[in-house]
N, C-alpha and C positions, 0 to 999 in steps of 0.2 A: 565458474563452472565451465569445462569443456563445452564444445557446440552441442547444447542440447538443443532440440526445438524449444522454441517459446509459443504459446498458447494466446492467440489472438481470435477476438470477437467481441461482442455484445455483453457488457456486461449486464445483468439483473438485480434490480433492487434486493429482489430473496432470493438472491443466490445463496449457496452453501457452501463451502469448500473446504479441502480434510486439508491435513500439513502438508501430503505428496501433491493434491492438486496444487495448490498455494507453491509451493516447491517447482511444479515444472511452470506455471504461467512465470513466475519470474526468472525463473533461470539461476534459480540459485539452491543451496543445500539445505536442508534440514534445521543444521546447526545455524545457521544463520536468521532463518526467518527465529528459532527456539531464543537467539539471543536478542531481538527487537522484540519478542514476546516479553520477555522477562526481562528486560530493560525499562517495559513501557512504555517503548515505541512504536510497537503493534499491537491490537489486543484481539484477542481471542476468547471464543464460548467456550468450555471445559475445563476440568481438573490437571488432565494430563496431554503431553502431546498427542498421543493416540486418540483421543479424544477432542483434540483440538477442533473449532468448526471456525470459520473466516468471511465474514457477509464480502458481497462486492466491495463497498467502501473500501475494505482491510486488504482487498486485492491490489486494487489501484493504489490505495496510498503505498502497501508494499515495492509494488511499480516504480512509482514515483521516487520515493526513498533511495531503491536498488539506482537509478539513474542518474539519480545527483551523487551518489559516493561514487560511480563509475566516472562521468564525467567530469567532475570537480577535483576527484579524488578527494571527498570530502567525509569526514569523519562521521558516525553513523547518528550521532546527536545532533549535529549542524544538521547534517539533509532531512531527519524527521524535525526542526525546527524549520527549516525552509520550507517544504512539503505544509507545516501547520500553517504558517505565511501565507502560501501560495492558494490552501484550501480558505483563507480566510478574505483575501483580497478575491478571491472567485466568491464566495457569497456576500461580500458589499457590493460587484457588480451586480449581482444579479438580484442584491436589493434596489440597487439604481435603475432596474431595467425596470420592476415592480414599479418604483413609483413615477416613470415614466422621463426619466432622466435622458433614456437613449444610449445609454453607455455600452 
């Protein structure tokens, strides 16, 4: 995408977000988030993309996603595998914190 702004702050648990919101937080097109939709690799509330709705989760992991194919140059299946990796190795830590492990 051209220098668009990117959209930073606080994310919310019940956050909401349409495809344009979702679109400018990551800095990327339409078509792009429309094809991690229906790949799989994003998911979304709705029937259609006009309709589309996006919890925070789907923001961040979007994020995250957009970042590793940028920096790795890394194919859009590998970074939403990594991204699940990395969401999964952060809730073992912080089952470890839970039981008092310190980690």
């Amino acid at each position: 995408m051209p220098d668009r702004p990117v959209l930073t702050g606080v994310l919310l648990e019940d956050a909401c977000f349409t495809l344009e919101q979702m679109c400018s937080a990551c800095a990327v097109g339409p078509e792009w988030v429309a094809t991690h939709v229906l790949e799989g690799r994003l998911h979304a509330a709705g029937a259609e993309p006009s309709q589309w709705r996006f919890g925070s989760r789907e923001l961040a992991r979007a994020r995250q996603i957009r970042r590793l194919e940028i920096a790795f140059d890394a194919e859009p299946e590998l970074a939403a595998l990594v991204a699940d990796l990395l969401d999964e190795l952060e809730d073992l830590r912080a089952q470890l914190r839970r039981a008092g492990a310190g980690y």
